[in-house]
C-alpha positions as CSV (number, residue, x, y, z in Angstrom):
1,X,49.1,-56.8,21.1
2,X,52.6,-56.1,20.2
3,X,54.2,-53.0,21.5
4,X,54.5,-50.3,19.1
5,X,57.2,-47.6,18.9
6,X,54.9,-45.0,20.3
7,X,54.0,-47.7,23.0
8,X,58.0,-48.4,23.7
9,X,58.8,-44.0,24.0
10,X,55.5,-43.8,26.0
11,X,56.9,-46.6,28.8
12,X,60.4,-45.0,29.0
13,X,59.5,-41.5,29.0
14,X,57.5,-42.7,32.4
15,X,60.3,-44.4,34.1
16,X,62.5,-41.6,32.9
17,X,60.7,-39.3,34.6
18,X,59.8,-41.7,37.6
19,X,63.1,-42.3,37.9
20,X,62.0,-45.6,38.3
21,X,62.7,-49.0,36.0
22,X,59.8,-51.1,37.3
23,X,57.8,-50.3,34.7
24,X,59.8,-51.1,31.8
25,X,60.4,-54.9,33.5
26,X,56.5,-55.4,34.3
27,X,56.0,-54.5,30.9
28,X,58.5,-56.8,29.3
29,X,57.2,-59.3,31.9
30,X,54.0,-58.8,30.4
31,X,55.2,-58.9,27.0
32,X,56.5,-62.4,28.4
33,X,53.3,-64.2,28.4
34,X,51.2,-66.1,25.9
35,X,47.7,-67.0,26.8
36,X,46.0,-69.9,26.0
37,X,42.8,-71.3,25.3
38,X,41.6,-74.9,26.0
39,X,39.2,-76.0,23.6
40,X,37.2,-79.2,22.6
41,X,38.0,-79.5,18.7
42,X,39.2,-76.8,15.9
43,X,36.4,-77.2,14.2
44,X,34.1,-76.1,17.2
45,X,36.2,-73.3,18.3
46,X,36.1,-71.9,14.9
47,X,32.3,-72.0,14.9
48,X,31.9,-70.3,18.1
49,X,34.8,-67.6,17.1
50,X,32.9,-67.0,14.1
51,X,29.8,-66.6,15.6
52,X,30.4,-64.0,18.1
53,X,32.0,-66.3,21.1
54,X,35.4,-65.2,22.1
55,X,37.5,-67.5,23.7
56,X,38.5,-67.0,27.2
57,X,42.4,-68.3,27.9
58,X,44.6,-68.9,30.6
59,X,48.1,-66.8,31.1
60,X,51.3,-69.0,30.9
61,X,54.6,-67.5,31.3
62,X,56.2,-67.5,27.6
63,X,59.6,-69.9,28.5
64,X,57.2,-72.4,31.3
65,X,54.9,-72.7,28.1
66,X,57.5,-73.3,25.3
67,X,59.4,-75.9,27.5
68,X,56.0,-77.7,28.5
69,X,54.7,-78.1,25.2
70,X,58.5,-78.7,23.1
71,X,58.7,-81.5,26.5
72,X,55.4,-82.8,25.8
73,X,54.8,-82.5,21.9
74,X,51.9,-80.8,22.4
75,X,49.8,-80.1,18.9
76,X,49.0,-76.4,19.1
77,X,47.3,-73.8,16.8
78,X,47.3,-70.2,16.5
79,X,44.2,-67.8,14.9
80,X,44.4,-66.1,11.7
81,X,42.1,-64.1,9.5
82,X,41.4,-65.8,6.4
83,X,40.6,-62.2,4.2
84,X,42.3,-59.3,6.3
85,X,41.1,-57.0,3.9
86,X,37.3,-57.9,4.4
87,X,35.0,-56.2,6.7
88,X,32.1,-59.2,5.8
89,X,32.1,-61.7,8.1
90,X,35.9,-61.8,9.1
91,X,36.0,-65.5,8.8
92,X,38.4,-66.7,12.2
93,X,40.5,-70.0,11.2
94,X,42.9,-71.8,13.4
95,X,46.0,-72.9,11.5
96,X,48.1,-75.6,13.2
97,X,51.9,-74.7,14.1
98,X,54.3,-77.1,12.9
99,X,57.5,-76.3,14.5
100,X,57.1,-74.7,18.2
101,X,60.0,-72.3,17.3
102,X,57.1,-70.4,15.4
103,X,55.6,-69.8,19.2
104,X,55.9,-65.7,20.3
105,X,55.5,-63.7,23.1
106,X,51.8,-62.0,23.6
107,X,50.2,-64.2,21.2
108,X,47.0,-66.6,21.8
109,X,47.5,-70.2,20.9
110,X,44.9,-72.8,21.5
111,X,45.4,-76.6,22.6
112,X,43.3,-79.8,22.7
113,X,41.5,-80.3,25.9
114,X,42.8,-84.1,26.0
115,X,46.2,-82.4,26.2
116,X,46.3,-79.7,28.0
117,X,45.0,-81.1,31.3
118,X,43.1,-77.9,32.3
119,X,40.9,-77.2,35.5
120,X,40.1,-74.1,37.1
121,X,42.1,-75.1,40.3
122,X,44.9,-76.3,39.1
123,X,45.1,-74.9,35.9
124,X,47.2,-76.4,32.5
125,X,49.0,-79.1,33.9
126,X,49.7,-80.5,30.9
127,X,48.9,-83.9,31.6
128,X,46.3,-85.8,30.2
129,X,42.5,-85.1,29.7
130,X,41.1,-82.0,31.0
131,X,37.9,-79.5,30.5
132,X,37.8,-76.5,28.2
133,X,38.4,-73.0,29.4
134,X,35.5,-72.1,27.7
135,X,33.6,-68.9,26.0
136,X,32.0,-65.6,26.4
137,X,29.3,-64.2,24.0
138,X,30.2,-60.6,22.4
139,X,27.2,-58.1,23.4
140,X,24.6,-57.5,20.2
141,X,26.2,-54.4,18.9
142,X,29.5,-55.6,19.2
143,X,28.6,-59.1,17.4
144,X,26.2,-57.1,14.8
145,X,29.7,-55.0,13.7
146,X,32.1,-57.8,13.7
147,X,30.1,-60.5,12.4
148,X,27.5,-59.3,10.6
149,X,24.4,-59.7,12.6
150,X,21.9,-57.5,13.1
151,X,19.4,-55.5,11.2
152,X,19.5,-53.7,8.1
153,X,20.5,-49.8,8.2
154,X,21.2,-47.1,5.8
155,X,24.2,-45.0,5.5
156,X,21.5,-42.0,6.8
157,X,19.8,-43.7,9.6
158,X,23.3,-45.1,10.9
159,X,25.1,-42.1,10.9
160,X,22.4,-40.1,12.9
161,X,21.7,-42.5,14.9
162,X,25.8,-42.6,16.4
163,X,25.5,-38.7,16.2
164,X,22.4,-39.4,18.8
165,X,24.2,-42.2,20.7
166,X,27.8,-40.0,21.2
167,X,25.7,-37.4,22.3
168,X,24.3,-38.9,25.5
169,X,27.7,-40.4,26.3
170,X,29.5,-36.9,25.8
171,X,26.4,-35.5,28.2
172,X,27.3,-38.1,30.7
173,X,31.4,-37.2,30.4
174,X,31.3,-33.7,30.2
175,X,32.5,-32.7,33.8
176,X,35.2,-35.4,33.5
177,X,36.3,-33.3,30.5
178,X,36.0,-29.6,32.1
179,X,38.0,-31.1,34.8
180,X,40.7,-32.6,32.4
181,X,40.7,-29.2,30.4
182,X,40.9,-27.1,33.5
183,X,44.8,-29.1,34.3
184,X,45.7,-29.4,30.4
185,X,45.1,-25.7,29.9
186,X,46.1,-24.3,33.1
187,X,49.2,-22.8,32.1
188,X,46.7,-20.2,30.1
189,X,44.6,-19.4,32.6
190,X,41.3,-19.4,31.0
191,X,38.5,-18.4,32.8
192,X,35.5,-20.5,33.3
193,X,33.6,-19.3,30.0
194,X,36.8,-20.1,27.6
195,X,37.1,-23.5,29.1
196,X,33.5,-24.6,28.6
197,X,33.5,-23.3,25.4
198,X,36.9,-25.1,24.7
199,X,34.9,-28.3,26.0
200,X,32.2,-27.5,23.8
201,X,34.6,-27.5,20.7
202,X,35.9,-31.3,22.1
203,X,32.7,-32.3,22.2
204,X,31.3,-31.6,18.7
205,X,34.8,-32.7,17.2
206,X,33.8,-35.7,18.7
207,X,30.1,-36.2,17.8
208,X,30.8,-35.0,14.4
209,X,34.2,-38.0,13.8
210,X,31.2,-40.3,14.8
211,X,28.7,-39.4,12.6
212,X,31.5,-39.6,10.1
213,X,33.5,-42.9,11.5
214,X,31.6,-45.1,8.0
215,X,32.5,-42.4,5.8
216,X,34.2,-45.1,4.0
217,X,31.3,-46.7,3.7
218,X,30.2,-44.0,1.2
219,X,32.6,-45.4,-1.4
220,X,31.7,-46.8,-4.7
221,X,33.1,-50.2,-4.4
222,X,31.8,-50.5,-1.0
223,X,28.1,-50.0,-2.1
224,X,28.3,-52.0,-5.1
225,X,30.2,-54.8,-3.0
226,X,26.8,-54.3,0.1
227,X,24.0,-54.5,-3.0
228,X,23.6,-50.9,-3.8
229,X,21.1,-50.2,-6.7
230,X,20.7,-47.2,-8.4
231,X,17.9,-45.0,-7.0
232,X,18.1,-46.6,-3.4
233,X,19.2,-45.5,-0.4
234,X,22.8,-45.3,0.5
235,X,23.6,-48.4,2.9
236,X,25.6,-48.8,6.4
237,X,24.9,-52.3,7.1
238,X,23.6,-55.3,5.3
239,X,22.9,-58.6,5.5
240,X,24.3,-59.6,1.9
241,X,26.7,-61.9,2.6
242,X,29.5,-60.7,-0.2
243,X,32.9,-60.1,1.2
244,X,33.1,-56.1,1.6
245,X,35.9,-53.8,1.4
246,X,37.3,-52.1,4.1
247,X,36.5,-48.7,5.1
248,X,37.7,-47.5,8.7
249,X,40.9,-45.9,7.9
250,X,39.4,-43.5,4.8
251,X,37.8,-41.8,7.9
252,X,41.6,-40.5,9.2
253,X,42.3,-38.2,6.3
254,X,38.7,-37.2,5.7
255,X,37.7,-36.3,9.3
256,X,41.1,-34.5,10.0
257,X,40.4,-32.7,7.2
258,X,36.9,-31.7,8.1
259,X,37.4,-30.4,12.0
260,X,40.7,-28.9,10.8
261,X,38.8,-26.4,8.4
262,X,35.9,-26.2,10.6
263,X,37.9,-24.7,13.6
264,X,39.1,-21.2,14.1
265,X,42.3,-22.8,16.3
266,X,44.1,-25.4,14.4
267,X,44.3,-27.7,18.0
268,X,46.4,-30.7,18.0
269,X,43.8,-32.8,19.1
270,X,42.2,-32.6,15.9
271,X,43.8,-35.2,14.5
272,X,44.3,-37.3,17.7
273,X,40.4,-37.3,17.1
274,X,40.4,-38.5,13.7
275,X,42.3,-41.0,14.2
276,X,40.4,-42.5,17.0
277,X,37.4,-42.8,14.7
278,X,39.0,-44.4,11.8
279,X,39.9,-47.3,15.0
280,X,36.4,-48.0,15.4
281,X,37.0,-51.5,15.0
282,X,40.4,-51.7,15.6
283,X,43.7,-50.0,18.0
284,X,46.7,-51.3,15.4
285,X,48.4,-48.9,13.4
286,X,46.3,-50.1,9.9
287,X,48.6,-49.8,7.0
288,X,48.3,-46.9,4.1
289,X,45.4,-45.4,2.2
290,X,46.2,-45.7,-1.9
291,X,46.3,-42.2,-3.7
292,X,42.8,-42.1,-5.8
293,X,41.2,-44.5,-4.2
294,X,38.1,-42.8,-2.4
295,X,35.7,-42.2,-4.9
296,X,32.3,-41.9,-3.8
297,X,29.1,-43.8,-5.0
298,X,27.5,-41.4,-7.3
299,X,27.6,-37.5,-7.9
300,X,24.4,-37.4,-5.8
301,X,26.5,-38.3,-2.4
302,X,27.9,-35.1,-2.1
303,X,24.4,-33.6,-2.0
304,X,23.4,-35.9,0.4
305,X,26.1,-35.5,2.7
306,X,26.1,-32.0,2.5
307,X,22.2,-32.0,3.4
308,X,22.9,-34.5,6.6
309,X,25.6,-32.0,8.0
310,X,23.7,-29.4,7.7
311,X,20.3,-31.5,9.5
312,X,22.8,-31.7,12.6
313,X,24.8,-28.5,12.3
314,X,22.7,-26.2,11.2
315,X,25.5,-23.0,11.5
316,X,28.0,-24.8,8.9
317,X,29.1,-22.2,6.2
318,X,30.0,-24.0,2.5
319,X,29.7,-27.4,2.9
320,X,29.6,-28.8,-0.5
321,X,33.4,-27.0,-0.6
322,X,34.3,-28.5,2.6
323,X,33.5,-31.9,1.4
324,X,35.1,-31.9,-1.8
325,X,37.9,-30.8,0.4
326,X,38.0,-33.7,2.4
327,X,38.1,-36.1,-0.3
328,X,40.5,-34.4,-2.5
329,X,42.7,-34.6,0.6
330,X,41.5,-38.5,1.0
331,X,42.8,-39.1,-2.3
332,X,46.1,-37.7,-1.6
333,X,46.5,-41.3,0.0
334,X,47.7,-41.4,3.5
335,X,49.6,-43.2,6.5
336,X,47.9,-43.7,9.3
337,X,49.7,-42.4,12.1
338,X,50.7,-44.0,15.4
339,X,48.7,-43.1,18.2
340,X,49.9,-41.0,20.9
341,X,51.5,-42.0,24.1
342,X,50.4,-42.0,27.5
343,X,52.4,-38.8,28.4
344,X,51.2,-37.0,25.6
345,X,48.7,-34.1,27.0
346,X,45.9,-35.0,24.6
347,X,46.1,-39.1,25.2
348,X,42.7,-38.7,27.1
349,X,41.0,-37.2,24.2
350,X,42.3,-40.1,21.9
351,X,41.2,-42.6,24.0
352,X,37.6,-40.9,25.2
353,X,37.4,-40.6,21.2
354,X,38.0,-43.9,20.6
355,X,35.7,-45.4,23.4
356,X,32.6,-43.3,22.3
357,X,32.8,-44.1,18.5
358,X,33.0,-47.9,19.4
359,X,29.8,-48.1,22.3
360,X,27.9,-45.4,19.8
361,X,28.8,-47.6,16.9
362,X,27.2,-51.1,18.6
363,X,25.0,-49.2,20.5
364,X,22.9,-48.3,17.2
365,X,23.8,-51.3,15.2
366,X,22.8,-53.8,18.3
367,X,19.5,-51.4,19.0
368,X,20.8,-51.4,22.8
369,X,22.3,-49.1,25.6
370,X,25.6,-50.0,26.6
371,X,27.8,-47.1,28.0
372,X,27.1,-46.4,31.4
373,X,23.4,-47.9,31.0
374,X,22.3,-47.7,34.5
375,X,22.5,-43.9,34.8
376,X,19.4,-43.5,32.8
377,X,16.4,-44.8,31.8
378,X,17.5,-46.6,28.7
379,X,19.5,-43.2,27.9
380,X,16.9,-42.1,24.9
381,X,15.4,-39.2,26.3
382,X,18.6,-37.2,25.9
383,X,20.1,-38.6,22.5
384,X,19.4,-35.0,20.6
């Protein structure tokens, strides 16, 4: 993945303060790379790609592999999504480069196993017929988000069901958190009741941007796009094979919006939170949300909402308000920010965030325990 700004300030901030440039050169040396997979025919690595196989590759220093394959007129091809914009399906395609000057740093290109003379020992030697460096499956829930597989779920039994899942990987984190809080908020001395509760308040922020991460999901044109009727049940996952809208980065502004007017203290985590959820399925900075564009299935969906909030919070004050709230603000339009840096305070919240949407997210579409799985026995007993 390419560096982004946030990234670059991140990495010099460090070796500012480290007084110390060996980080900024093992980073562009890693930046340096390309890595490459070895495979038998387009066609197959597409239909392996596309069916939850990821291809495992080989590192290559950028110039080595430029000067290797402009020597040996190597026929290479890069990946590319064929409907960005899609969330059904993500159909994987390799397209063929036609002049090596379009090769980059940090990318993944793929090349013919007759060419690339590949072995394990020896590895790309460019010369002459090799084997493939081959494949490795996705886990279910990770395969049943991507690509589709999987059983069918309402909008309901999804979102509780992550609530459930974040909670027993929360349970499992907690004194990693009190420990973290205890250094971040040092300077304020809090005494061992203030920081648990502080903990506390992390930790619903956290369960409630999960059980909110699809809240996109909710949208008009998403339904209608998954089969929707009227009178149904509101639907999370499908297995109608119509291209679907996106709907990860309507969860930024709406879930900010939410914990922000749910909170006494305005923390700056808040959002960090946010936007870790709307990166359920991915880490790059995502593009703008259009003004007016988060309109909701029907007028019953409020109700609904409003009615599942209040089966897993029972204290919450006014939350038909709240919600129109959130997707007034929603429909402001919005930027999705960058994420923060390493040396930012709250950088383990982001990325805790982040981590526990994802494993709750496959761990209730794939019906399986995958976060720290051997702690427990299959980790239901303490999902409430």
């Amino acid at each position: 993945m390419p560096l982004t700004v946030s990234d670059a300030m991140g990495i010099l901030e460090r070796a500012f303060h480290a007084r110390n440039p060996n980080e900024i050169e093992n980073i562009l040396r890693d930046n340096l790379n390309v890595n490459v997979a070895v495979i038998n025919s387009k066609e197959e690595a597409e239909e392996k790609i596309n069916h939850g196989f990821y291809p495992l590759v080989v590192t290559v220093p950028y110039w080595v592999f430029k000067s290797k394959v402009d020597k040996k007129s190597i026929e290479l091809y890069y990946w590319t999504e064929e409907n960005i914009i899609s969330e059904r399906g993500k159909i994987w395609k390799l397209e063929k480069i036609y002049s090596h000057n379009e090769i980059l740093p940090n990318k993944t290109y793929f090349i013919l196993k007759e060419q690339a003379g590949y072995s394990p020992e020896l590895g790309l030697t460019f010369e002459g017929e090799g084997e493939i460096t081959g494949f490795e499956e996705l886990n279910v829930g990770e395969k049943s988000e991507k690509f589709g597989h999987g059983h069918y779920q309402t909008w309901e039994e999804h979102s509780i069901g992550v609530w459930n899942k974040a909670g027993r990987i929360l349970k499992i984190y907690r004194p990693f958190l009190l420990d973290w809080a205890k250094n971040i908020f040092s300077v304020q001395e809090l005494n061992d009741e203030k920081l648990s509760e502080t903990v506390d308040a992390i930790i619903i922020a956290i369960r409630i941007s999960a059980f909110l991460h699809d809240i996109g999901k909710l949208r008009r044109e998403w339904q209608l796009a998954a089969g929707w009727k009227k009178g149904e049940e509101y639907i999370a996952r499908t297995s109608n094979e119509n291209k679907l809208p996106f709907h990860a980065p309507y969860a930024y502004p709406f879930i900010k919006t939410f914990l922000r007017n749910i909170f006494e203290d305005d923390y700056r985590f808040l959002g960090h939170i946010a936007l870790a959820a709307a990166r359920h399925h991915s880490l790059e900075v995502t593009g703008k949300i259009k003004s007016n564009d988060f309109e909701l299935i029907d007028n019953n969906a409020v109700r609904f909402l409003s009615d599942l909030l209040l089966k897993i919070i029972p204290e919450l004050k006014r939350v038909n308000g709240l919600i129109y709230s959130c997707i007034e603000e929603t429909n402001r339009g919005s930027l999705m920010d960058e994420p923060p840096t390493p040396s930012d305070d709250f950088y383990f919240i982001y990325t805790l965030t982040n981590r526990v949407v994802k494993f709750a997210d496959w761990e209730d579409a794939g019906r399986e325990i995958l976060e720290l799985s051997d702690l427990e026995d299959g980790g239901e007993k303490n999902t409430g």
